[in-house]
N, C-alpha and C positions, 0 to 999 in steps of 0.2 A: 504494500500500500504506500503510498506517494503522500505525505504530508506537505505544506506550506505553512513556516512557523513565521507569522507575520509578524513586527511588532521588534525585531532584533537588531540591534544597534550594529552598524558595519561592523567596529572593534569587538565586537558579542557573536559576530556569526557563525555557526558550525557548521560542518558537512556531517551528516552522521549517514549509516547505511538507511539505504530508502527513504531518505530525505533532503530536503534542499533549501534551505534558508537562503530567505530573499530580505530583502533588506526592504525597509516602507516606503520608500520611496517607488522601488522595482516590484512589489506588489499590488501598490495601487495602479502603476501602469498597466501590469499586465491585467489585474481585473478589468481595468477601462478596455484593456484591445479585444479582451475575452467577452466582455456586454453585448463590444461590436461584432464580436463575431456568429453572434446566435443570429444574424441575419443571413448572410448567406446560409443556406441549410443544402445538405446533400441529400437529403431526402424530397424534402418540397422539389427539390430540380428533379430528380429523377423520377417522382409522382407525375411533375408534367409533362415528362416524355413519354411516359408509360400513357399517359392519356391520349397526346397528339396521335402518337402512332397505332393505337385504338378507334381513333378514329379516323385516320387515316385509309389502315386497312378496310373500316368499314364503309369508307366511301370506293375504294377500289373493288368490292362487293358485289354494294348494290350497282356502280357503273359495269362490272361481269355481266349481271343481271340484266339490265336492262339492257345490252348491245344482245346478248345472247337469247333474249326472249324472242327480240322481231315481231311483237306484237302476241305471241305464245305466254303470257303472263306467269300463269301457272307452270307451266313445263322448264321457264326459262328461271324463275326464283325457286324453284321449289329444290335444288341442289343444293340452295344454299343454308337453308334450314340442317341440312343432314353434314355440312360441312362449315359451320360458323364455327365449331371448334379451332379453327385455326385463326381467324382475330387473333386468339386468346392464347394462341401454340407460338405462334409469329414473336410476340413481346419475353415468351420465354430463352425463344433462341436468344434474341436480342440480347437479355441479359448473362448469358453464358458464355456470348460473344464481348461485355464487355461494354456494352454500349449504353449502359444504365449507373453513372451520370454521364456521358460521354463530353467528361469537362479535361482540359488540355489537349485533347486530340487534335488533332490536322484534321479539317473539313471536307480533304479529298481522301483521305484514307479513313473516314468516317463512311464517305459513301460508296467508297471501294468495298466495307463492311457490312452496312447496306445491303448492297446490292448481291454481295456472295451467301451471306443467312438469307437472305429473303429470298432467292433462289432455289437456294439447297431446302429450303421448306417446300415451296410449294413445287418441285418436280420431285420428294419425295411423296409429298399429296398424292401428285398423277403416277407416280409410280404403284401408291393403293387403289388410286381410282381406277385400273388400268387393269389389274388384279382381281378385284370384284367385276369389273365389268360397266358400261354403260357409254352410251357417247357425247352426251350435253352435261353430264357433270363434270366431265374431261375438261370440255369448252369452254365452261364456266371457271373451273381452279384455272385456265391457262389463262384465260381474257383476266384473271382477278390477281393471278400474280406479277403479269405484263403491268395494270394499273396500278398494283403495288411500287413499283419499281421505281415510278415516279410520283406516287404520292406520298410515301412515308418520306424521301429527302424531304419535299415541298413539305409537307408539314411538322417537319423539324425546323426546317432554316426559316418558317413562317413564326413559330413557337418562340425560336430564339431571339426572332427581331423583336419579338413585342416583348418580352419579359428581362432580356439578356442584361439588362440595364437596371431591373430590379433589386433593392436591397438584397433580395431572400435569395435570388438567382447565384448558383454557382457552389464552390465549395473556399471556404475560409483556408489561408497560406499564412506559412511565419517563412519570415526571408530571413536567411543567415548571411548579414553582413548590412555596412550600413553606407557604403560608400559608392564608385562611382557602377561597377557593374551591378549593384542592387538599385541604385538610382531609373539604371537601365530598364532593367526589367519589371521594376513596379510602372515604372510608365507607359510601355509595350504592354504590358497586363491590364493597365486602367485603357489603353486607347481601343484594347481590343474585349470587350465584356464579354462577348461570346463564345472565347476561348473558358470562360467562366471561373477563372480562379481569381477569387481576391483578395490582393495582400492587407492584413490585418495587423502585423505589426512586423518591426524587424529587432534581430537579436546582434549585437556588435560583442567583437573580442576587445572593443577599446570600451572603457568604462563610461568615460570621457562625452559619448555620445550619446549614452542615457538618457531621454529628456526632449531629446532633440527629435526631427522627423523628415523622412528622405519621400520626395513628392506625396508630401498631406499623410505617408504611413508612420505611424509613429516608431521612434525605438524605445523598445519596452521593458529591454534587460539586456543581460550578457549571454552566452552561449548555455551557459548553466539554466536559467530561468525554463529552456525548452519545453523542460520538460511537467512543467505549469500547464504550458498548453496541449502537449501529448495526454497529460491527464483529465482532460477536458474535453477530448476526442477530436482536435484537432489534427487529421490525415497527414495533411499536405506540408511537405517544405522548400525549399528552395534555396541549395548554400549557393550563395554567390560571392564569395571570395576567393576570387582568383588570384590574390598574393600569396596562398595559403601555401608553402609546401608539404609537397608528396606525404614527409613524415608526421604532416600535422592533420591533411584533409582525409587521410585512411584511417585514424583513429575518431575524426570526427565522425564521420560516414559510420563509421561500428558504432558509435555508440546511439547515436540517433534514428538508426536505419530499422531499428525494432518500434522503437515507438512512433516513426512515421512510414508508414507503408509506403505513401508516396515520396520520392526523398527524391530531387532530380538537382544534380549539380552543375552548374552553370559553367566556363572553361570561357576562358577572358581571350577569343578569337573576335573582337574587335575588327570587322570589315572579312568574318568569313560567317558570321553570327545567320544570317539571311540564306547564305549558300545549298544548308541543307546537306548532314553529312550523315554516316553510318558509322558505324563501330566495328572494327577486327581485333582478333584474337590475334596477336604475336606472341605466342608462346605464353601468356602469361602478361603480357604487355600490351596495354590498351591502344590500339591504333583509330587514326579518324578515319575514313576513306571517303574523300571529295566527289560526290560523282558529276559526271558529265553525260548525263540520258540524253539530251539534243544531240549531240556531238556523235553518236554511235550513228553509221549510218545505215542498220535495220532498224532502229528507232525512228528516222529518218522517213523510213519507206513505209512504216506499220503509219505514222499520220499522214503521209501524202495519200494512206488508201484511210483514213477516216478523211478525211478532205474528199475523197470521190464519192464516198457514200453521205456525205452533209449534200452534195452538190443538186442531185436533182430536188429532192424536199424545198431545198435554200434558191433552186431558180423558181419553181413553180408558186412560193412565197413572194420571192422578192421582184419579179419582175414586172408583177402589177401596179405594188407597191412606188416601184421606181418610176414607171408610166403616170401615176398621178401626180406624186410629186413635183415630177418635170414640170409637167403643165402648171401645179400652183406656184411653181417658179419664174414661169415665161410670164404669166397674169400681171405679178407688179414689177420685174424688170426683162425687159427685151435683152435676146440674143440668146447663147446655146443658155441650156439650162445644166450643162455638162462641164465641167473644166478637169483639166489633166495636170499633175504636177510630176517633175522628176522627182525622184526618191532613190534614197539606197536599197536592196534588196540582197539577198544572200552572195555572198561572194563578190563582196562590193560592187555588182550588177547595176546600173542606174535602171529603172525603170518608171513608165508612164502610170499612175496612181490615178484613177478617176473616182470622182466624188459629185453629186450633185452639184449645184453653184449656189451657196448660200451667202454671198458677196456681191456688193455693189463691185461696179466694173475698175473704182479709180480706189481698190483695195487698199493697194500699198501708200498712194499719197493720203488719204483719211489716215491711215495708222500713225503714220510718219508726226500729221500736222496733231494728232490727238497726244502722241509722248511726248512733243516738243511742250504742249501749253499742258500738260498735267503731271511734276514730278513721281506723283504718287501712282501712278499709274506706268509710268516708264519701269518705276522698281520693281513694280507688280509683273511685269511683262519682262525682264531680266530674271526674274528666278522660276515664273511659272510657264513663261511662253503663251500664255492665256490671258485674258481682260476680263473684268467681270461685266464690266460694261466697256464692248467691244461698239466703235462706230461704225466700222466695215460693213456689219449684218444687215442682210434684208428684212425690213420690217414685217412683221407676225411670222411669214412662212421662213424667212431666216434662223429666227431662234427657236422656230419649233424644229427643225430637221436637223438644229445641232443637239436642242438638248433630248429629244431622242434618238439621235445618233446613227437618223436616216440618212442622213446626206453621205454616210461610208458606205450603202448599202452597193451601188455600183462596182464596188469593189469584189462582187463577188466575181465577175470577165475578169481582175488579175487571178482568184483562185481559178479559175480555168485554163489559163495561161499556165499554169503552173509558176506565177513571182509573188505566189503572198499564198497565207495558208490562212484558215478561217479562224484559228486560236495562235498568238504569237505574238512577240515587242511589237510596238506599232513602228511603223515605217516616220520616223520624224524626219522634216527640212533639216538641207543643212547649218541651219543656224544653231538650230535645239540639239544638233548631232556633235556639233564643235565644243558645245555647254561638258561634254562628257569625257572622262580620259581617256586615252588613244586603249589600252586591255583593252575598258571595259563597249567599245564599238568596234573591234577584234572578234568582242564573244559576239557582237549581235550580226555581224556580217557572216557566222556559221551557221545561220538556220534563215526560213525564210520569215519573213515580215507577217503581220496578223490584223484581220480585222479588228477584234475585237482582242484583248489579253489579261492576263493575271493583274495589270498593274488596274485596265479601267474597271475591274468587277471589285478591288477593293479599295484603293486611295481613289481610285477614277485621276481626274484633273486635279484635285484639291493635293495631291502629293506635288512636292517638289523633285527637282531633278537627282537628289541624293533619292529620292522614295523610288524613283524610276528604275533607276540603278538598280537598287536592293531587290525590287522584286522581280525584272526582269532576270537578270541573275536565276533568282533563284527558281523563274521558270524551264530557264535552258537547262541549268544543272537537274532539276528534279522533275523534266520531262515526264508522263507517263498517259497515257489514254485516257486515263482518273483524269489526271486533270483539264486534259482538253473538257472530259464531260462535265468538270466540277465548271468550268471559267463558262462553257455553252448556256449550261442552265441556270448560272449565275447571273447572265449577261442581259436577260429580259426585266428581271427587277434594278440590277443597274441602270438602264435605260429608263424603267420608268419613275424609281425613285429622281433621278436625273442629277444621281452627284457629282459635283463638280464638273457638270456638262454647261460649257462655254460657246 
């Protein structure tokens, strides 16, 4: 049993076995971080996932149903009666797979998870169904776990947008360290709520720091105190002190790694933190392995064939699409409703980039005479390459076709072409390509250019050029199918949220 003898003067404090005296001052803090911590709850989170995906599956159900009836009401619902056991089978995998609270995970290897349990369910379904016999119950598990597929993400990543931001959402973190990589990462933790951990207080080996607090997270004690909050049921830790050595952060890790299950420590790789890397076994010696997934070129060849199979769905959409538009183009300004720019393309390739025309014709001089007379807007335009209020644009159907993000659809003739692929770094001018160091437009000239990418589904325009950097990056390195499909069906609520669309 774990005592806290509160109440003992520094010069009075003892360690005795199974216990930890804390001094009153590092008592009342930690009670204060531990008050805050009854908000996040790992339970309330995972009660709500358990729900979405409950319902989720049972709208992918009743939509079985009703596609498989054709107007047969009875014959086409009546399968589902004798097989709603699986709602109910589905949330089970889910949690054996790990997915109940699915807080710190990666988004795409959440729905890489997804997508392998909810699969392996229901063709073990039709593998029963198949066994006893029948043909529209077949049709019905196949059509319900097709709709599965894409309503349990959707109504996870719908779940998370409205709650992710709530007190109660997520699971409570003690950060071990109180300086510049703990700085780090409570800030990346608070920008990002959905990743769902949140730091509640941090522990420092300097005393000194006590009192104090590293972005609004308080420090609440010394390394010793931890274990306050392991007895409180506090899961989650986070060492982040990267000055630690070898012979200090192995005894740290044993002794805290029993009372925090989750224990994940942080490695002071500063400008390789974004890259995304794996773990090898050297013999007993911990290695990183950097990967480079774009760079392989059957990786290469496996997206140029999901790029062939987006292509006809993505013409038979967009081509309408583009036909209206033009015309509400040509309405308030005369001439093509088409313009073409040079761009770089894979293998420093220049190529012709077509985009609607959502510019007045004397683009460049408006721009020109708008940074001259607004210094505030010059700076704005040096670090983002974007205006928030842009004078170029055509008025209404100008800024609706950027900020949803119609006016790249043309773009789908370069995916034809084979100089742009539908997920990938976007193709920037060479203005915004000079803004970037000579590496880091080295890695972007090895794959091809993208409609849409990793950076606009999550900073969009609102990220600066270091943002660009970082996630580009870390899209070429960590390449995979997942994510083309994470960024695809990310990219419709990007567009209509309209962040950072200029």
């Amino acid at each position: 049993m774990l005592t806290c003898i509160v109440g003992a003067k520094s010069s009075d404090a003892l360690m005795l076995p199974g216990h930890v005296v804390l001094s009153d001052q590092h008592a009342a803090l930690c009670e204060q971080a531990l008050l805050g911590a009854r908000a996040p709850h790992r339970s309330w989170t995972a009660g709500m996932q358990v729900a979405s995906d409950l319902v989720s599956l049972l709208v992918a159900a009743l939509a079985a149903g009703a596609v498989a009836s054709t107007g047969l009401i009875a014959s086409g619902w009546a399968p589902l009666v004798s097989h709603d056991i699986l709602i109910f089978l589905v949330p089970i995998a889910y949690a054996f797979a790990g997915l109940y609270p699915a807080v710190g995970m990666n988004p795409v290897d959440e729905l890489k998870r997804l997508t392998v349990v909810t699969s392996a369910v229901f063709v073990a379904s039709l593998a029963s169904v198949a066994m006893v016999g029948g043909i529209m119950p077949s049709w019905v598990l196949f059509l319900a776990g097709i709709f599965a597929l894409a309503t349990v993400p959707i109504g996870r990543a719908a779940t998370r947008e409205l709650f992710a931001r709530k007190a109660w959402w997520g699971v409570p973190v003690v950060v071990f360290g109180a300086g510049r990589t703990a700085a780090l990462v409570v800030e990346r933790l608070q920008a990002r709520p959905g990743i769902g951990m949140k730091p509640i207080a941090c522990l420092d080996d300097d005393p000194a720091k006590v009192g104090t607090s590293v972005r609004g997270v308080p420090v609440t004690g010394t390394l010793e105190d931890a274990r306050l909050y392991q007895r409180r049921g506090v899961r989650h830790a986070l060492v982040a002190m990267p000055g630690l050595e070898p012979h200090e952060l192995v005894p740290l890790i044993r002794r805290h790694g029993h009372g925090f299950p989750a224990l994940v420590v942080v490695p002071n790789l500063f400008g390789v933190a974004t890259v995304g890397v794996s773990t090898r076994d050297l013999g007993g010696v911990l290695g990183l392995f950097v990967k480079h997934n774009l760079l392989s070129r059957s990786n290469r060849l496996a997206k140029r064939c999901l790029d062939c199979l987006i292509l006809l769905p993505g013409l038979l959409i967009g081509l309408p699409v583009i036909g209206i538009a033009a015309l509400a183009v040509m309405a308030v300004s005369r001439g093509n409703p088409f313009y073409a720019q040079e761009r770089e393309g894979k293998d420093g390739r220049m190529f012709r980039l077509w985009k609607l025309r959502t510019m007045h014709h004397d683009a460049d001089a408006l721009l020109e005479r708008h940074l001259d007379a607004n210094p505030e807007a010059r700076a704005e335009w040096e670090r983002y390459y974007k205006l928030s209020h842009d004078p170029r644009i055509l008025p209404v159907i100008g800024r609706l076709l950027r900020t949803t993000s119609l006016d790249e659809l043309p773009q789908i003739i370069n995916v034809v072409r084979g100089e742009m692929s539908f997920v990938g770094p976007r193709p920037f001018p060479r203005y915004h390509l000079d803004a970037f160091p000579l590496e880091f437009r080295e890695l972007r000239r090895a794959v091809r250019p993208g409609i849409t990418g990793l950076w606009q589904v999550s900073s969009r325009s609102n990220g600066d050029v270091r943002v660009q950097e970082e996630t580009d990056t870390f899209y070429i390195r960590n390449w995979s199918v997942w994510v083309d499909l994470y960024v695809l069906a990310r990219t419709p609520w990007a567009v209509l949220r309209g962040d950072g669309a200029r």
